[in-house]
N, C-alpha and C positions, 0 to 999 in steps of 0.2 A: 687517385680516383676512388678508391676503396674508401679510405676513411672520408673524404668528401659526402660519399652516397649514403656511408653510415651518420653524419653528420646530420641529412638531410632527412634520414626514418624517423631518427631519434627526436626532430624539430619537430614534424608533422606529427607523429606518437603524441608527444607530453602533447602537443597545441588541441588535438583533436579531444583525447582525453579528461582536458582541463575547461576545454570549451561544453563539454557534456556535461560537468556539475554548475554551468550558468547557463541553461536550457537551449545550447547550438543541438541541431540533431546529426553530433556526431559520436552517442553513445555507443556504437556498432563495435568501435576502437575497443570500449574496454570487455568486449570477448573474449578477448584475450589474456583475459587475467585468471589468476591461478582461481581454478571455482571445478566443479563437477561436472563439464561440459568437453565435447564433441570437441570444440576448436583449442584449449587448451592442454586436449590429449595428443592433439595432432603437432603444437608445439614443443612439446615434452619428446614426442618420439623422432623427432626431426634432429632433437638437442646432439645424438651421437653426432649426426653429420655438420651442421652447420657451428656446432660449441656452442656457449654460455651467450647467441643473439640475444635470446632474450633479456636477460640481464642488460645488456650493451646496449640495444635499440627500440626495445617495447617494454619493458618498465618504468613508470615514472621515475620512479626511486632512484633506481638504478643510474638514467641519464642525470638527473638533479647532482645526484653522486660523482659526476663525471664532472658533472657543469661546475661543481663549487669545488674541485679539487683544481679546477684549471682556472678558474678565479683568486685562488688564495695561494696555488704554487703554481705561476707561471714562467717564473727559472727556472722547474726544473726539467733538466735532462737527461728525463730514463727514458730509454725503448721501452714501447709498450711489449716486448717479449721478456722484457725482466722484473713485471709487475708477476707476473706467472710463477711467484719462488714454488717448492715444495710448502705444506703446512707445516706449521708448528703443532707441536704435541697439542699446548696447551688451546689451540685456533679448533683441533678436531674438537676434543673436548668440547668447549663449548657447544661450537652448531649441532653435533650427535645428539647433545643433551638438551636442546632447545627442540630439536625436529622429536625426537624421542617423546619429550612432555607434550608438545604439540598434537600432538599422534592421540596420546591418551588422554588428551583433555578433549576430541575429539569423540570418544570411540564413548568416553564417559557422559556424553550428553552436555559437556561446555566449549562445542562450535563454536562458539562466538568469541570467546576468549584465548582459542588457537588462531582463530582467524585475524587475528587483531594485532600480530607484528610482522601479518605477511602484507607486502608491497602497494598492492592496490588499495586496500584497506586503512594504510595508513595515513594516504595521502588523499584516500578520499574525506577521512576523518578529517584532516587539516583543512580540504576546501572547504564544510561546513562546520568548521569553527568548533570539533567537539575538543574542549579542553584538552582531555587524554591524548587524543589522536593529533592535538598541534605541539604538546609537547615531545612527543617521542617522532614527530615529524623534524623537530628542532635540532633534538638528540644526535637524531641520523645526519640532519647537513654539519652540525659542529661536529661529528667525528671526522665528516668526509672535508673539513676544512684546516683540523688537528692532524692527520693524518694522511698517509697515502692509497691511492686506491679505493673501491668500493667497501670502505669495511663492516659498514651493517650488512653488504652482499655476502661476504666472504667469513663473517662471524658469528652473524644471528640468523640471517631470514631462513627459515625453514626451505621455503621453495630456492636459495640461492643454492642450498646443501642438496635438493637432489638434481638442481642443472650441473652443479658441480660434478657430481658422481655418474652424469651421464656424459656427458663433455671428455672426461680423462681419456680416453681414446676416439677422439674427435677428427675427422680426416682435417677440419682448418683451424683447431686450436692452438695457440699460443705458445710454443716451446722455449725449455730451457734447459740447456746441454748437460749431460751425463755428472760431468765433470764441476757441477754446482753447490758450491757449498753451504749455502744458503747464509752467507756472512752480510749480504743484503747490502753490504760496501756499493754496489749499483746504485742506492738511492740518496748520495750524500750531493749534496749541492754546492753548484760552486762560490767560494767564499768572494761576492764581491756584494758594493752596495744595491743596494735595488732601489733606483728611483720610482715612485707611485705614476701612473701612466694616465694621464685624464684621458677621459672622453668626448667634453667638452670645454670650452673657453674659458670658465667657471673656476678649473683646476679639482674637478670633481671625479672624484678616482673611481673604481667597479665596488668598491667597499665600500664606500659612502653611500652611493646608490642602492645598495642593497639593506645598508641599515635605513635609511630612510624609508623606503616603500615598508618594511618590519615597522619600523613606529608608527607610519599611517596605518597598515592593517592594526595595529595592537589598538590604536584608539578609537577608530570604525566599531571594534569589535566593542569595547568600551560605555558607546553609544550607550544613552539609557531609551527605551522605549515610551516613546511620545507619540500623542496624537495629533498627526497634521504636523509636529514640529516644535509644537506650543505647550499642549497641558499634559503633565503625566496620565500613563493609564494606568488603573487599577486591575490588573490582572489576577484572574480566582487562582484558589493553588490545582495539584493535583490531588482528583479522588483518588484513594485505594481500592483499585478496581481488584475485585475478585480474580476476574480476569482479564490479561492486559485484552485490546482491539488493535488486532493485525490488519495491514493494509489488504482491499480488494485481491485476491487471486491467491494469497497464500492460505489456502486453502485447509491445509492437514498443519495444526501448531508444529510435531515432533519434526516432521519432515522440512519444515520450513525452516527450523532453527541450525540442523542441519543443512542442508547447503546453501542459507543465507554464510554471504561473506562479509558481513559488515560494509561494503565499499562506503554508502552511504549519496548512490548515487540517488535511488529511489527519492531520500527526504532531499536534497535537491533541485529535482525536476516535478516536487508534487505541487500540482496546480491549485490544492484547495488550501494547500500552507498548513497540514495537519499532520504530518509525520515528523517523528522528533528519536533522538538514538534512545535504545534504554541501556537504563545504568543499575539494572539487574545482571547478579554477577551472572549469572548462567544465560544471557540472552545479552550481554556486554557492547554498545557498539552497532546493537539489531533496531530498525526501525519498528517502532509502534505509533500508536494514535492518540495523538496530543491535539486536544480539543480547545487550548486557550489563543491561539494566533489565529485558527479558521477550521473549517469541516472538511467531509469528505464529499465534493460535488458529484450530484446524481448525473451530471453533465458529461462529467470526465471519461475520456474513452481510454481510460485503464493507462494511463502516462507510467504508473509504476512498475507494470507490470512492461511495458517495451523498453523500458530502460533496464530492467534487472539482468544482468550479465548472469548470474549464476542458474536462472530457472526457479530461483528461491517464488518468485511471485508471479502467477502461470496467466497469460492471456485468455483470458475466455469466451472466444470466439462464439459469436451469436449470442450473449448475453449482453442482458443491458444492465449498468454498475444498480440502478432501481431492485435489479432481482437477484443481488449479492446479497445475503445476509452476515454480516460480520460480528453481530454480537446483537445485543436492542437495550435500550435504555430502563434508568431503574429512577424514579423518582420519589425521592425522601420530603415526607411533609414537614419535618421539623424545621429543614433550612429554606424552607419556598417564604418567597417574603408573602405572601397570598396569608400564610402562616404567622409571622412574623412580625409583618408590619400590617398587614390587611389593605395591600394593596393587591388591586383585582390582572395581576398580571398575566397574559396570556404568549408570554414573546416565543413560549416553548409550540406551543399547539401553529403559533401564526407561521415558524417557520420549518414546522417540521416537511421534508419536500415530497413525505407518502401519504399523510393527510393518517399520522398514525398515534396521535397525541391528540383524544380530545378532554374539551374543562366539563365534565360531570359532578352536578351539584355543588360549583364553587371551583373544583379543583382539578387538575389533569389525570387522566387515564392515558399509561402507555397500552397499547394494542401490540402483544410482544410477538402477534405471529406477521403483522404488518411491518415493524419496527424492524430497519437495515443495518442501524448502527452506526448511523454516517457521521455522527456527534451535531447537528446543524441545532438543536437543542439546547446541548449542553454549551455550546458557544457561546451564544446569545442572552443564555443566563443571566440575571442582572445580582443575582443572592452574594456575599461575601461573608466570610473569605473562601468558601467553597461552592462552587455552583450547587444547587438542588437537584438536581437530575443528570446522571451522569452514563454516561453506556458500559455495558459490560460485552467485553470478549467473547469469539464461540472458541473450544479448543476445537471444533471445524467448522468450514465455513458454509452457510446450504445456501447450495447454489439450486434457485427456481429456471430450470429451463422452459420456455414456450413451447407448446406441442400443435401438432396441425390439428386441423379442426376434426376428425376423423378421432383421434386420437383422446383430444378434448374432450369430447363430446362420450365418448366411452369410460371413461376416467369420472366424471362426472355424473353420470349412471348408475355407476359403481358404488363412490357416495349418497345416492339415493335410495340405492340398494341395500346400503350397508344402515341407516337408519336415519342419513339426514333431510330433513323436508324441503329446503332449498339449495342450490349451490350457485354464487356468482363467479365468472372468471372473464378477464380483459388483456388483449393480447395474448389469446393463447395460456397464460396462467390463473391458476382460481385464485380469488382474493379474498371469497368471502364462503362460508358454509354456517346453516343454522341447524337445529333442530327443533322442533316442537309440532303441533298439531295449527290448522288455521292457517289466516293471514298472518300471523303475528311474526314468526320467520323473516319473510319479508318487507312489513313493516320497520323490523331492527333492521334490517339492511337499509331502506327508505333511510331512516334515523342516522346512521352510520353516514352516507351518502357513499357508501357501496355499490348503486346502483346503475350509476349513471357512464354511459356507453358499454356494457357488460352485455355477455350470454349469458343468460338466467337456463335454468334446467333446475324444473319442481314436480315434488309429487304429487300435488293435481292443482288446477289452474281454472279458476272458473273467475267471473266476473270480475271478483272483487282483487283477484290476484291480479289481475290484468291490467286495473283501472291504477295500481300502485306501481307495475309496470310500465305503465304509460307516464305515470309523475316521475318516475325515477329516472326517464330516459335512456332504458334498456335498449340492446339494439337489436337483441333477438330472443326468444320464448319458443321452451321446449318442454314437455310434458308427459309425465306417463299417462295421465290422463287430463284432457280439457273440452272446456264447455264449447258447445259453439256458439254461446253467446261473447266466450271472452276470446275466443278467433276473429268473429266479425269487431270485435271493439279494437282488439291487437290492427290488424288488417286496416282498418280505417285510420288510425295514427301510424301508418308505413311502416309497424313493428312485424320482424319476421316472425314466423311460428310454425310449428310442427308439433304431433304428439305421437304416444305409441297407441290411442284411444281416445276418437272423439264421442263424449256422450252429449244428447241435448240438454244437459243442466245438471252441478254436483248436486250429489242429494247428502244426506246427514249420516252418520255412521252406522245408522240403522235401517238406512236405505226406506224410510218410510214416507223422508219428505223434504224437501230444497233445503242446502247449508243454513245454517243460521244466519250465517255472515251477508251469504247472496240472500238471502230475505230480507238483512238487511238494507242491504243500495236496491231493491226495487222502488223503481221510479226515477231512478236518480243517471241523467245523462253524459254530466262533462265527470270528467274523472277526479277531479282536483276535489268536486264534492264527495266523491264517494271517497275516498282518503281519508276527508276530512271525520266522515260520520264510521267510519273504520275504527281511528282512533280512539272517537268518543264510547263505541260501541267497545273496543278493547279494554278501555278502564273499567 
């Protein structure tokens, strides 16, 4: 009954686990895995009572280990109480000296390279195909099929060495009698032939089967990438970013590298197909932002971040992924074909999804306090052999929270205060801030197309501010001071308004006689002419 039920953890375990790096949402399972978190403390200190479960029933690894030893020696017959010898000298040795450097390779800032031969990590590297992580995924089944017992558990893995060490006086651990001499004569097998045992009609034995599904994944993996099936694509390479671009929610670079575990669930389950491991020795294994398969969707409600087991990539509740900033784009005129070849391409500006890339006399302007970093830019690229514009990393991430209006509204004040003559914000966040004297301010923002559904808050507001309010489709207007000519024109296009002073008409900075600008638009009714004669009168 016992081993039945443990038969049964360890099925549900790996299934749940492995269905979570092919988007099942049963990522909850891998909580459980060794990382800086509340639920694998709680496993750790359970370890005296219950022994080395974990290892047996909740590591991948560890069952895999089980599985392919009972695949490749199903003759033999030891008691599972006489796998439990004492250690060899040379068995301490090792694992002391692996948890040992693991420790310090930690403590030295290369997290990611300690983290990279413990169990979840390793196997999560083999679900997405990272080279390193399928070889030494390989490593571990050929020992456990050369040999007996768990012995990546029992020799390397760092986390096997401190279950081990809590386990030794475990009220239901595994004994083996005083009187042991550890001559391991228990593990000799008995000498008869072993017929191969099919499973099916076929005469197709568990070996065969297993090399088989190995060759199809080895030639899946193989695949060369096609479009549709048909024509190669020409994929750009990677820029040398200054700095890499960390996924939404990891927030702080040092602390992320730190209790990122490499699992590699995150690049998995990411929905815009932009995260890829890096193969920087010091971040080994760690998800970053690979811009040549697809971007980072404004769409996505943070997939990375509910999947990450360790807390490496933080939920950020009440945020929308628009008001993450993870780094913002850098555009090189040398490689733009606009450059190049003098083709008037605009694929960057058409898809950027904050309206943060516009073509200025010919060519794109990043807007780097708009710009999130999402790569939807540098995707889309068409320049070879390296995109033209590529994103660059923040080492933090600035995260724009929404504030209520109350809040807004005094915030915005403040920048009026402090020297700026307009400020626009939407949803709760500012988007836009100018300086200068005049309509002109506003006009850039008009230009920008900043304007449109926003709270405007300016340092005075009279006619002509109003009538470019009114073109730009603001949804409310505030003032330290406003005309009441540009109230009644606000009010009549259903635009809200309030000021801290209404006077009957701006007058000039000399207070001797009507703006220039409102002397300008007298006479002038619909708004779209007064914009128009705005501009002319600006140049």
């Amino acid at each position: 009954m016992k081993k039945a039920l443990k038969i049964a953890i360890s099925a549900a375990m790996l299934g749940c686990v492995t269905a979570a790096f092919f988007g099942a949402p049963t990522y909850l399972a891998c909580r459980i895995q060794p990382s800086a978190t509340i639920t694998f403390l709680v496993v750790l200190l359970l370890t005296p009572l219950v022994g080395r479960l974990f290892c047996e029933c909740l590591c991948p690894l560890g069952i895999i280990q089980t599985a392919v030893n009972w695949l490749f020696h199903p003759k033999t017959h030891v008691r599972r109480v006489c796998t439990r010898l004492p250690e060899t000298k040379a068995q301490q040795i090792v694992r002391w000296t692996v948890l040992a450097l693991a420790i310090v390779l930690a403590l030295t800032g290369f997290g990611a390279v300690a983290w990279f031969v413990t169990p979840y990590s390793i196997y999560g590297k083999a679900l997405t195909l990272f080279w390193p992580g399928v070889g030494l995924f390989a490593l571990v089944a050929v020992l456990a099929a050369l040999g007996k017992g768990r012995i990546w558990c029992n020799w390397v893995c760092p986390v096997g060495t401190l279950f081990n060490l809590l386990s030794k006086k475990s009220v239901c651990v595994h004994k083996v009698g005083k009187g042991c001499g550890n001559c391991r004569a228990c593990f000799a097998q008995k000498k008869k032939a072993e017929e191969p045992v099919p499973f099916v009609d076929g005469g197709v034995t568990r070996r065969d089967a297993l090399k088989g599904v190995a060759v199809f994944a080895a030639v899946k993996a193989a695949e060369k990438t096609t479009d549709g099936g048909f024509a190669d694509v020409s994929l750009p390479g990677v820029p040398a970013r200054p700095v890499p671009a960390l996924p939404p929610g990891a927030v702080d670079r040092s602390d992320f590298n730190l209790k990122c575990v490499a699992c590699g669930l995150c690049i998995a389950n990411c929905r815009g197909g932009c995260l890829s491991v890096s193969t920087s020795l010091k971040r080994f294994g760690q998800p970053e932002m690979d811009f040549r398969h697809g971007y980072c969707l404004t769409g996505c409600a943070q997939q990375c971040a509910k999947v990450c087991p360790a807390g490496a990539i933080r939920p950020l509740d009440g945020v929308e992924r628009k008001n993450v900033h993870v780094g913002h784009a850098i555009w090189e005129r040398e490689l733009c074909i606009r450059e190049t070849e003098g083709v008037q391409c605009t694929a960057c500006s058409r898809k950027c999804p904050v309206g943060a890339i516009h073509v200025v006399e010919g060519f794109p302007v990043v807007d780097k306090g708009k710009c999130i970093g999402c790569g939807a830019c540098e995707h889309v690229c068409p320049a070879r052999p390296m995109p033209a514009i590529f994103v660059k990393g923040f080492e933090r991430q600035r995260i724009v929270r929404p504030m209520d209006e109350a809040g807004l509204l005094a915030e915005m004040k403040a920048l009026i205060d402090g020297g700026a003559s307009c400020v626009a914000a939407r949803d709760g966040v500012i988007v836009g801030k100018e300086t200068g004297f005049g309509v002109k301010s506003l006009l850039k923002l008009l230009d920008e197309r900043k304007l449109a559904h926003t709270f405007v808050v300016a340092k005075v507001v009279g006619r002509a501010a109003a009538a470019i309010c009114v073109v730009g489709k603001v949804k409310r207007v505030y003032a330290s001071i406003m005309g009441a000519d540009a109230a009644a024109l606000l009010k009549a296009h259903g635009i809200e308004s309030g000021a801290d002073k209404t006077v009957p008409k701006i007058l000039n900075h000399n207070l001797t006689a009507s703006c220039p600008m409102e002397q300008a638009v007298e006479g002038f009714d619909n708004p779209v002419a007064i914009v128009k004669e705005l501009k002319e009168k600006a140049k």
